[in-house]
N, C-alpha and C positions, 0 to 999 in steps of 0.2 A: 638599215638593217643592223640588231644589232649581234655583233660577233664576241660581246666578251665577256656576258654573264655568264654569271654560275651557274653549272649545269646541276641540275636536280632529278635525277631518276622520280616519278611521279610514281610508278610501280615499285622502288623501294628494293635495296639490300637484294641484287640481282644472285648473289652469290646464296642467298638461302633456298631461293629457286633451284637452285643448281642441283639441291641434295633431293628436290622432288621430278626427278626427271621424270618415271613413269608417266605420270600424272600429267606434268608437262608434255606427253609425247602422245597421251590418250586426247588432249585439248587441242593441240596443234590437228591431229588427224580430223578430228569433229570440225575445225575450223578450212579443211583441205577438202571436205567430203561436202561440207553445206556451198563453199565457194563451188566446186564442180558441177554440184546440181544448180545452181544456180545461173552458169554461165555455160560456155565452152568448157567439157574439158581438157580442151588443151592450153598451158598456162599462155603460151602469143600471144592467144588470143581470148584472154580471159586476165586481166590486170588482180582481179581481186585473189585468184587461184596462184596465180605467180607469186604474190604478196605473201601468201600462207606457204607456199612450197618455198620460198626461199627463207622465211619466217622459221622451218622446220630444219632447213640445210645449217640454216646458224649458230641448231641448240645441234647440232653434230644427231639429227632424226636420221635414221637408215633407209636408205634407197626403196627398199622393201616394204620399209613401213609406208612411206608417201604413196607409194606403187599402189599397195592395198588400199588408201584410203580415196583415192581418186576411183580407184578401178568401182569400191562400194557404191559412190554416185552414179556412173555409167549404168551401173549393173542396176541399180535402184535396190540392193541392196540397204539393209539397217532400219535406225530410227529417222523420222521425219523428224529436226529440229527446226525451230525457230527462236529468230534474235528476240529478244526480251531486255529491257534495258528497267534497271530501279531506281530512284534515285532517295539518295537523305542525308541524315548527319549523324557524326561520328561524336566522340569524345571532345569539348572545347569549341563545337560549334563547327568542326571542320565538314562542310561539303563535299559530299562522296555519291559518284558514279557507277555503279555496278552491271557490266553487260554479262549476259550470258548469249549461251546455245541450250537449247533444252527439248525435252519430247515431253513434260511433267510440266506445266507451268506451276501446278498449285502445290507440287515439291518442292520447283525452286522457290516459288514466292516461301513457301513456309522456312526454309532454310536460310533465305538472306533477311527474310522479317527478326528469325530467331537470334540469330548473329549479329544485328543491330541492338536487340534487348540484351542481349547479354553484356556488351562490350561497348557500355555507354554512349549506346546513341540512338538512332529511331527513326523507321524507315516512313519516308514521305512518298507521297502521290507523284502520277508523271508530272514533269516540269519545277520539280519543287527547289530543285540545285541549278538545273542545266542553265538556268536564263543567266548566272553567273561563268561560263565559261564559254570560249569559242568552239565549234566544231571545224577543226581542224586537218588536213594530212600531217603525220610525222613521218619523218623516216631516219631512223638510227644506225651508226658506225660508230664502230670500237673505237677507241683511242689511238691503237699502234696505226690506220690508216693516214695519219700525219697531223701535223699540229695546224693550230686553231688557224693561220693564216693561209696555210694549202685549202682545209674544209670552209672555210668563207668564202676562197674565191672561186671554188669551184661550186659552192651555192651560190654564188652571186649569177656564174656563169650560166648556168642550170635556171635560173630564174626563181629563185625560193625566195622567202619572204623573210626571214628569221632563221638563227642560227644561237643556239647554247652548247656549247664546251668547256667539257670538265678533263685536262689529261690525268688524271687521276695520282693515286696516291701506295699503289701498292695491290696487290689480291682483294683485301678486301674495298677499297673501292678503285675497281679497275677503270672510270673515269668513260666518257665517251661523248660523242657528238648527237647532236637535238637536230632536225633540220627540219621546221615546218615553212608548208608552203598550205595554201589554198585546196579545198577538198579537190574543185575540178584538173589541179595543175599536179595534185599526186602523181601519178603513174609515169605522166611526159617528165614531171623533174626527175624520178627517181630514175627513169631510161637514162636521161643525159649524164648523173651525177655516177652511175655504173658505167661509163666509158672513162671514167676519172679515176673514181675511189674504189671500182669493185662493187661484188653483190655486197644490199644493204643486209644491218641486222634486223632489221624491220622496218617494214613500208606498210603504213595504217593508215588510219580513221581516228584521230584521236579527240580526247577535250583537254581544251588547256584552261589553265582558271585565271579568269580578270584580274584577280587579287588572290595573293596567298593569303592563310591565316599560319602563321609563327603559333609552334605549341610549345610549350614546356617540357621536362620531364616526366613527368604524372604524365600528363594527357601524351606524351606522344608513345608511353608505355601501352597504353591501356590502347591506342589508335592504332598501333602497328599489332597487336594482338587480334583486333578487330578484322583488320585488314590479311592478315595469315588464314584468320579464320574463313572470308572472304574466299578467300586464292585456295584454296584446299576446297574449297567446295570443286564437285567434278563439272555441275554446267556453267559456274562463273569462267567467265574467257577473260575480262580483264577489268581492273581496281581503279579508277582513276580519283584522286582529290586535291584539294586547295590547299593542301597544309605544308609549311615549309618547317623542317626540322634542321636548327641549327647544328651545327658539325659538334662542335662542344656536350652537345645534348644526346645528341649520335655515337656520338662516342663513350658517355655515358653510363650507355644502355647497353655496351659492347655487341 
């Protein structure tokens, strides 16, 4: 396992999100409302509903709001969504993942097509990125929950597979912990690792990529534009890519 890479946020500059909360709290609900219908809804017994309700508790979502968007599923209230996943390339070659939630498919397709041509890159057919990255569980915790050798051994303990930590550097990157494990061992590790560390900030389904691709200035300008463009859409749920953007670069770019 290893415990002492640099940790890389894949979804990028957590604190730009921060200024889009609405948005953020209209996607979290969609993602609380499709798991309820899906499953139980009660989160015990429903891993994937627990994973979006605590996903919602972390961005400080209000009681009221989770309350409504579970009760929508029950009620069979709203839009019928379904998962929708894109795949292609960005600016420099970088391989990019895009899932959504949607009731529109040929909306969204036209809005993650359009956002690829604009923003230097070009959407591909299913399969055209993913056979480059694992399907994965992650599951994420802040930095202040302890330093890198308390969160190693309590993933070791927990039984995960891989550990990245970043204790970060300040506000603007407040630094945090990566913990993947195995799709089927999601839920059971992230049970054991919350009698440790506390609820996570997030217990997913995620892609991680074989290999990064390092970009530049230019291309990581024009790739995180793309990638904004992306996440501001209302049915995309989350961005994932290959690209590793050095600190110096990052910085940059302010």
């Amino acid at each position: 396992m290893a415990g002492h890479s640099k940790f890389k946020n894949i979804m990028h500059r957590k604190g730009a999100q921060d200024k889009k909360r609405s948005a953020m709290f209209s996607k979290l609900s969609r993602e609380i409302t499709v798991a309820a219908k899906m499953g139980m809804p009660d989160p015990d017994m429903n891993p994937r509903l627990r994973a979006a309700i605590n996903a919602a508790k972390a961005q400080s979502m209000p009681k009221d709001n989770i309350a409504r968007a579970v009760d929508k599923a029950s009620k069979g209230d709203g839009e019928n969504y379904e998962e929708v996943r894109y795949e292609g390339y960005g600016p420099g070659g970088v391989a990019i993942i895009v899932e959504a939630l949607t009731d529109n498919r040929n909306r969204t397709a036209t809005n993650v097509r359009t956002a690829f041509a604009k923003n230097g890159g070009n959407l591909g057919t299913a399969g055209a990125v993913s056979h480059g990255f694992d399907r994965l569980g992650l599951i994420e915790y802040p930095a202040k929950v302890g330093d890198e050798e308390k969160v190693l051994e309590a993933a070791i303990e927990a039984g995960a597979d891989d550990v990245e930590s970043d204790m970060g550097d300040g506000d603007e990157n407040p630094g945090g912990h990566s913990i993947w494990v195995s799709v089927d061992s999601l839920h059971p590790v992230a049970r054991e690792l919350e009698k440790v560390l506390g609820e996570a900030e997030g217990v997913k389904l995620a892609w991680r990529p074989q290999i990064k691709t390092t970009v530049d200035a230019d291309t990581a300008a024009t790739l995180l534009k793309l990638i904004d463009v992306l996440e501001d859409d209302d049915d995309v749920q989350t961005v994932w890519g290959n690209y590793d953007i050095p600190d110096d670069v990052m910085a940059s770019l302010g």
